[in-house]
C-alpha positions in Angstrom: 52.7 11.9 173.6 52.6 14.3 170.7 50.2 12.6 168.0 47.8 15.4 168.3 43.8 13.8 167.9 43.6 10.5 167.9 41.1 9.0 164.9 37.4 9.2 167.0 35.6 7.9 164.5 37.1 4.2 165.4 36.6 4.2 168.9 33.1 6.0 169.3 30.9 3.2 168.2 32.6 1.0 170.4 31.8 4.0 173.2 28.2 3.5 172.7 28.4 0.3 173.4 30.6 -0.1 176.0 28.6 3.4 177.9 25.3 1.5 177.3 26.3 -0.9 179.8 28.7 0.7 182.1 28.0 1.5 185.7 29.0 4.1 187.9 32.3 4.2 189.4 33.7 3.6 192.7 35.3 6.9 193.3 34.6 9.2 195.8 35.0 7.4 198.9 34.6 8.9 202.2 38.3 10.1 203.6 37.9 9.6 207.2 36.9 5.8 206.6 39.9 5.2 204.3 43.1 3.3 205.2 45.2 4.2 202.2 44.4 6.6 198.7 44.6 4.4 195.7 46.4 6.4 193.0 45.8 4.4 189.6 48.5 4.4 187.2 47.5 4.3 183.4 50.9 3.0 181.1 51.8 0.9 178.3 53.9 -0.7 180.9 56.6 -2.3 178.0 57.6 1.9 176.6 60.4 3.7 177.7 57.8 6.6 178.5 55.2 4.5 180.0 58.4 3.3 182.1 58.9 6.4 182.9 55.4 7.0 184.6 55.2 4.1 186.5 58.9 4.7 188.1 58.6 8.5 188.6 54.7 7.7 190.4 56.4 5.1 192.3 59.2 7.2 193.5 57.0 10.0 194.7 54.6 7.7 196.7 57.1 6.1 198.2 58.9 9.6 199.4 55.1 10.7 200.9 54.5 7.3 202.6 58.4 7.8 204.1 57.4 11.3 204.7 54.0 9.5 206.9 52.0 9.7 204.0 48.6 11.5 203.2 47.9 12.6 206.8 48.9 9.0 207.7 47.2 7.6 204.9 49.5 5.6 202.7 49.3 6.0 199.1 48.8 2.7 197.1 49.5 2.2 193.3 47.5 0.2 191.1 49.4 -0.2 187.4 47.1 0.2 184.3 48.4 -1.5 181.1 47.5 0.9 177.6 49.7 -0.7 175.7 49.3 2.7 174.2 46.1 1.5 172.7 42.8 3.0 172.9 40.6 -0.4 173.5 43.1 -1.4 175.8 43.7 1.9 178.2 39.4 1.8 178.7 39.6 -2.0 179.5 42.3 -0.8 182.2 40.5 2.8 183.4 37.7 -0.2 183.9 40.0 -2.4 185.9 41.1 0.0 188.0 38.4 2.1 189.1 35.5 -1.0 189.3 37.9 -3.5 191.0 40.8 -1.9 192.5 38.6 0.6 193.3 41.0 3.7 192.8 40.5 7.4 194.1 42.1 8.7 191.2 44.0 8.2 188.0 47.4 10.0 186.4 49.9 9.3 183.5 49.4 8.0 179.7 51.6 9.6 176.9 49.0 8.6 173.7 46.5 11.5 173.0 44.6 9.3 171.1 44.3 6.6 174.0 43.5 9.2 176.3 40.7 11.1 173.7 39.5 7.5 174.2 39.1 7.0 177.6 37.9 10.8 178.5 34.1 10.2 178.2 34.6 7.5 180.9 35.3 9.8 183.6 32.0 11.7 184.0 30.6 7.7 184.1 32.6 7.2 186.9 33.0 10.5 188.5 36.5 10.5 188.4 39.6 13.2 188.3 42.7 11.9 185.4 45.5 13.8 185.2 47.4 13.1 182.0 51.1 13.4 182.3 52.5 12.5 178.8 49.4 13.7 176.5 49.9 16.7 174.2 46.8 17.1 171.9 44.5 20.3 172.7 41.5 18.4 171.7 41.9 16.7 175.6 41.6 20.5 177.0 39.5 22.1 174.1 36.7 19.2 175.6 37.2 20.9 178.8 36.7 24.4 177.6 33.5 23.1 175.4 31.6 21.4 178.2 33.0 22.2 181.5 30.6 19.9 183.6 31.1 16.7 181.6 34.9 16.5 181.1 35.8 18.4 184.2 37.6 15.2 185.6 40.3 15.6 183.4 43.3 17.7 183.5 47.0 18.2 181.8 50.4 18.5 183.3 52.1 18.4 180.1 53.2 20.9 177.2 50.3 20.6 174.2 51.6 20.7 171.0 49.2 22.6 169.2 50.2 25.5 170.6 53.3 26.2 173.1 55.5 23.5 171.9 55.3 25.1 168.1 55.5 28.4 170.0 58.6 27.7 171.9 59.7 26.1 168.3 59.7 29.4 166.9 61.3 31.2 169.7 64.2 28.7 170.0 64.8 29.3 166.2 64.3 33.0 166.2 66.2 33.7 169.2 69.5 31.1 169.5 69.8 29.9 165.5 69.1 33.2 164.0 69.9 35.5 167.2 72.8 33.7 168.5 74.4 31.8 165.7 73.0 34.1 162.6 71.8 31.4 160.2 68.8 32.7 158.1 67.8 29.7 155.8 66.1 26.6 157.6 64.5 23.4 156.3 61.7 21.9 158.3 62.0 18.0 158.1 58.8 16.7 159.8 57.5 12.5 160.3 53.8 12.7 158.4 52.0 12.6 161.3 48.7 14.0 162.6 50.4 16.3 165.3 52.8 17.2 162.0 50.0 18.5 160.3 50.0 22.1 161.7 52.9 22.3 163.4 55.0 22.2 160.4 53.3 24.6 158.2 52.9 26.9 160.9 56.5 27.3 161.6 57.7 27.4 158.2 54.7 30.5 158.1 56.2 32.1 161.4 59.9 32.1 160.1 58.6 33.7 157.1 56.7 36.1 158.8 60.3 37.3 160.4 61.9 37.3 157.2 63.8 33.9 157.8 63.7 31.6 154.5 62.5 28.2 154.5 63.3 27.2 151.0 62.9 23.0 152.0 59.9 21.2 153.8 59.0 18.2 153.9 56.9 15.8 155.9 57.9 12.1 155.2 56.2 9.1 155.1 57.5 7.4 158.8 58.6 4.0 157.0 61.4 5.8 155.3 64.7 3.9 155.4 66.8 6.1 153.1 67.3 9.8 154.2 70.1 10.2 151.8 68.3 12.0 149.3 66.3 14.5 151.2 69.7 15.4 153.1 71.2 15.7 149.7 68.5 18.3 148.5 69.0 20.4 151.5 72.9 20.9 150.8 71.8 21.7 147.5 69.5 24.8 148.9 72.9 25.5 151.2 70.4 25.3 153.6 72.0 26.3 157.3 69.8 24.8 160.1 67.8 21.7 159.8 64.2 21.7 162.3 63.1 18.2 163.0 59.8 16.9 164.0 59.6 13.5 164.7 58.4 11.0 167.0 59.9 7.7 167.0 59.6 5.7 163.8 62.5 7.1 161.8 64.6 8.6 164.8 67.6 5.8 164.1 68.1 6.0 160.3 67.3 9.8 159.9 70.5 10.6 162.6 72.5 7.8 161.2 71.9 9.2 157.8 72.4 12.8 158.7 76.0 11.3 160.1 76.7 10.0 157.2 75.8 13.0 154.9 76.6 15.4 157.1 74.5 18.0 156.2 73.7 21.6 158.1 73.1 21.1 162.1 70.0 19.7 163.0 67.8 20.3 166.1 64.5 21.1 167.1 62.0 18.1 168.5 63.4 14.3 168.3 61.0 12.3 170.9 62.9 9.4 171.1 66.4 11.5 170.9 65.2 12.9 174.3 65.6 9.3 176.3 69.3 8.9 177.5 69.5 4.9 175.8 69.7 7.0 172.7 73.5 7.5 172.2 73.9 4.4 172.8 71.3 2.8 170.8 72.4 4.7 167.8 76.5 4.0 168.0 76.7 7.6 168.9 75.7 8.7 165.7 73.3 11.4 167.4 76.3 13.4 168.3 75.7 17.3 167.7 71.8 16.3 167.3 69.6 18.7 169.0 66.2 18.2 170.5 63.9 20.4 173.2 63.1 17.6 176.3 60.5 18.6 179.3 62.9 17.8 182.1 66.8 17.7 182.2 69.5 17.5 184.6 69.4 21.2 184.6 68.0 23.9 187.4 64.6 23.8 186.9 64.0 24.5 190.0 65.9 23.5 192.9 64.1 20.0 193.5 65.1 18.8 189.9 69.0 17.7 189.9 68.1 16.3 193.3 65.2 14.1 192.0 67.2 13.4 189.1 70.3 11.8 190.5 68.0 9.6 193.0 65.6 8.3 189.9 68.8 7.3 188.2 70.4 6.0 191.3 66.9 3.9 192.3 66.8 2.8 188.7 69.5 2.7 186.6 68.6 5.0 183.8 67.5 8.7 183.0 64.4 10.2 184.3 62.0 10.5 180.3 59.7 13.3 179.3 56.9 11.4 180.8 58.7 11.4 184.7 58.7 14.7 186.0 54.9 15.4 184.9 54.2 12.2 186.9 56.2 13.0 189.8 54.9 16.6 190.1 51.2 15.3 189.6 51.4 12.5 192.6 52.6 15.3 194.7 50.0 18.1 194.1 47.4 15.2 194.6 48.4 14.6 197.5 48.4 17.9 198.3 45.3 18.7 197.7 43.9 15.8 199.3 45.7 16.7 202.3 44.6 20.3 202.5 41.2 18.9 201.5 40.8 16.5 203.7 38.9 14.0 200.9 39.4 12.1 197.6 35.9 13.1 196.7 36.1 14.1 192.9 34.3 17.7 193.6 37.2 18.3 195.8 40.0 17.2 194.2 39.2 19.1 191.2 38.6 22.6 193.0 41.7 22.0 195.0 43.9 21.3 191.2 42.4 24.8 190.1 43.7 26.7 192.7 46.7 24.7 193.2 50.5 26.8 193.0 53.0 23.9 193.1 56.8 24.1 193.3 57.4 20.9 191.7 60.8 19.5 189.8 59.3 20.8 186.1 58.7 24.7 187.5 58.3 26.4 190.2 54.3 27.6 190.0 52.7 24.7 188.2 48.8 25.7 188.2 46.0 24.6 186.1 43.6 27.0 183.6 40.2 26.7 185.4 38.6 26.6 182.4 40.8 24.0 180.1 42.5 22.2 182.6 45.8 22.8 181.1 48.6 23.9 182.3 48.5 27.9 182.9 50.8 29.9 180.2 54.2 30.2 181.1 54.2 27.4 184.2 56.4 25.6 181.9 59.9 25.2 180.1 61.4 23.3 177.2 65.2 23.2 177.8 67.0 22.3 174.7 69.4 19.6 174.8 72.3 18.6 172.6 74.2 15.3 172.7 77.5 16.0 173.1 81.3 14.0 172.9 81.1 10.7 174.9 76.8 10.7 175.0 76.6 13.8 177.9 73.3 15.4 177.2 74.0 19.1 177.5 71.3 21.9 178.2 72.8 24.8 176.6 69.5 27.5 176.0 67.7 28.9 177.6 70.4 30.8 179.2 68.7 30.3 182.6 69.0 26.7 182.8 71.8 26.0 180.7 75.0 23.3 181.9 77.2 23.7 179.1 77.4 25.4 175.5 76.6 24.7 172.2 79.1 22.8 170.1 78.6 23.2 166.3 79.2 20.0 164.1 82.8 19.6 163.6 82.1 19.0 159.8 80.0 22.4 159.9 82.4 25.6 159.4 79.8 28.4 158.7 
C-alpha cells in the first residue's frame, strides 16, 4: 500500500516480452447479452489487507445481488492471487480477463505490483480501480498520457502528497495545538515511500517553527530499538512521528514499552489492523497511528457496515475494505445508470461519479489523474487504548473517545 514506485527497471524487460505476445482482452461485452457482470478481484489472497479486499468485495456483491443485483444482473467474483508480487499480479490480470473473462478489475495494496500491471490495461481495454495503492506514479501516468492509462483509477489516499499533508496537519494542529509539545523526532522504516515523506515533514515543521532535533530512517531488519529510543530521551524530545510499514512494527512498540520514551503516533500500517494488540501482548497501548476507515461516523453507512463485516467475519474491517466496498458499489452504479460494462463507459460514468460511500460522503475521481478529488477523503487518527479498544479521538468530527497520554509521560 504505501511503498511509493515500485523498481520498473526489473519488470519492464519482462513487459516487452510478455506485450510482444499478448492479445487483446475480453472486456467490453455487450450488456443486454450478459447474464451476470464479472467483477475481478486482484489480492495476495494470504495478507491481512489483501483479506481485506476479497471480504469487503464480497460483502458488497452479495448486498447488490440481495438487493436484485445490477438491473437483475448478478455480480460474479473472480479472485486474482498477487501474492503482492509484480510477475505474479500480471500472470493473474492475465487469468482473469482472457479466461474468466471479467468486465472489470478492483483491489491490490502493492504500488509496485500495480505499476506493473498498468500497461496491461490499454492491451486489454480494461478499467482497474486500485483500492489499496498509494504511489502518485499510478495517477501521474494518467495525467502524462491520458489515452493509454485511462483504464486505471484510485480510490485510496496517495502518499506522496495528502497522507504527508494530513501528517503535518495532525502534528500542527492536535500535538502542537492541542497538547503544546514543540520538539518532534521523525522515526521512519528506509523505504522508497520514506524517501520524501520524511524529509518533507521534518522541513514543514520547521517551516512553522516546530524543532525536529532527531530523524532517522532505519534499516527495516532492525531488532534493537533501544538505542535510537535512548537518543531521543536524550534530545527531551516530546512527540515521536512514525513511518512504518510492517517489518519492524512488533519490536519498535515492544521497545518503545520498554523504554518508554515520549508518545508516539503518526502512520503504523500494520498498527492499523485490530489483531495488533493482540499480536503484540498489548504492548501498542497509547501507540498512535492515522487508519482510512474506523468504527467512527464517517458517514452514516460506516458503523453499520462495520459491525456486519465483523459480524459476517470475525475480525475488523483493514485499510484495504472500505476502498473496496465503496469501489464495487460505484461500479455498479455506473453500470447501472450506463446501461453497459463497455470500458468507454465505465470510465466516463467513474469521472462524473458523486458517491456517498462508507469512507465519505462525495467520493469522485480527478478527470484528469484518476485520483481521488481533493478533500473526498479522511484519515481518522486512532489510538489503542486500555483492554485493545481502538479509539478515534481527532479529528473532532469523527472522534469516539479522547486522547489518553502514556501513563509514564507527565509533561
Amino acid at each position: 500500500m504505501l511503498r511509493k514506485k515500485a523498481l520498473w527497471a526489473v519488470v519492464s524487460g519482462f513487459l516487452v516480452l510478455v506485450f510482444a505476445v499478448t492479445p487483446s482482452g475480453a472486456a467490453n461485452r455487450d450488456f443486454a447479452k450478459i447474464d451476470t457482470v464479472r467483477i475481478g478481484v486482484l489480492t495476495p489472497v494470504q495478507m491481512s489487507v489483501g483479506q481485506g479486499i476479497t471480504n469487503a468485495a464480497k460483502m458488497a456483491a452479495e448486498e447488490i445481488n440481495a438487493a436484485g443485483g445490477i438491473l437483475g444482473k448478478k455480480i460474479e467474483l473472480f479472485i486474482g492471487d498477487t501474492e503482492g508480487k509484480p510477475e505474479k499480479g500480471i500472470t493473474a490480470l492475465k487469468k482473469l480477463v482472457m479466461e474468466d473473462k471479467v468486465d472489470v478489475l478492483v483491489g491490490e495494496y502493492s504500488s509496485g505490483v500495480s505499476l506493473a500491471m498498468q500497461p496491461f490495461l490499454p492491451n486489454y481495454k480494461i478499467v482497474f480501480v486500485t483500492t489499496g495503492c498509494a504511489s502518485l506514479a499510478l495517477t501521474d501516468n494518467v495525467k502524462k498520457d491520458y489515452g493509454k492509462y485511462k483504464y486505471f483509477f484510485r480510490n485510496m489516499i496517495n502518499s506522496d502528497v495528502r497522507q504527508q499533508e494530513w501528517a503535518f496537519k495532525f502534528l500542527k494542529e492536535f500535538v502542537n495545538g492541542s497538547l503544546g509539545y514543540k520538539k518532534f523526532a521523525i522515526l521512519a522504516e528506509n523505504a522508497k515511500w520514506t524517501e520524501d515523506y520524511a524529509p518533507n515533514l521534518k522541513k514543514a515543521l520547521e517551516g512553522v517553527g516546530l524543532e525536529v532535533p532527531f530523524i532517522e530512517r532505519f534499516d527495516v531488519d532492525i531488532k534493537d530499538f533501544s538505542p535510537i529510543f535512548s537518543k531521543m530521551k536524550s534530545l527531551n524530545v516530546q512527540w515521536i512521528a512514525q513511518i512504518i510499514s510492517h517489518a519492524a512494527s512488533i519490536p519498535l512498540v515492544k521497545a518503545w514499552q520498554d523504554n518508554k520514551p515520549a508518545p508516539m503516533g503518526l502512520c503504523d500500517v500494520q498498527s492499523m489492523d485490530s489483531k495488533f494488540w493482540e499480536i503484540t501482548g498489548g504492548a501498542c497501548l497509547y501507540e498512535v497511528t492515522y487508519n482510512f476507515i474506523a468504527r467512527a461516523p464517517l458517514t452514516d453507512r460506516t458503523i453499520p457496515m462495520w459491525d456486519k463485516y465483523v459480524k459476517q467475519f470475525g475480525t475488523n474491517p483493514v485499510y484495504t475494505t472500505g476502498f473496496t466496498y465503496d469501489s464495487v458499489y460505484m461500479l455498479a452504479e455506473v453500470i447501472k445508470q450506463k446501461k453497459s460494462v463497455k470500458s468507454d463507459d465505465i470510465i466516463n460514468g467513474l469521472e462524473n461519479i458523486s458517491y456517498k460511500g462508507v469512507l465519505h460522503p462525495q467520493t469522485g475521481f480527478d478527470k484528469q489523474t484518476h485520483d481521488l478529488l481533493e478533500g473526498r477523503y479522511v484519515m481518522p487518527m486512532v489510538q489503542w487504548q486500555a483492554g485493545g479498544k481502538q479509539v478515534v479521538f481527532w479529528p473532532d468530527k469523527y472522534k469516539t473517545g479522547a486522547y489518553v497520554k502514556p501513563e509514564w509521560w507527565k509533561q
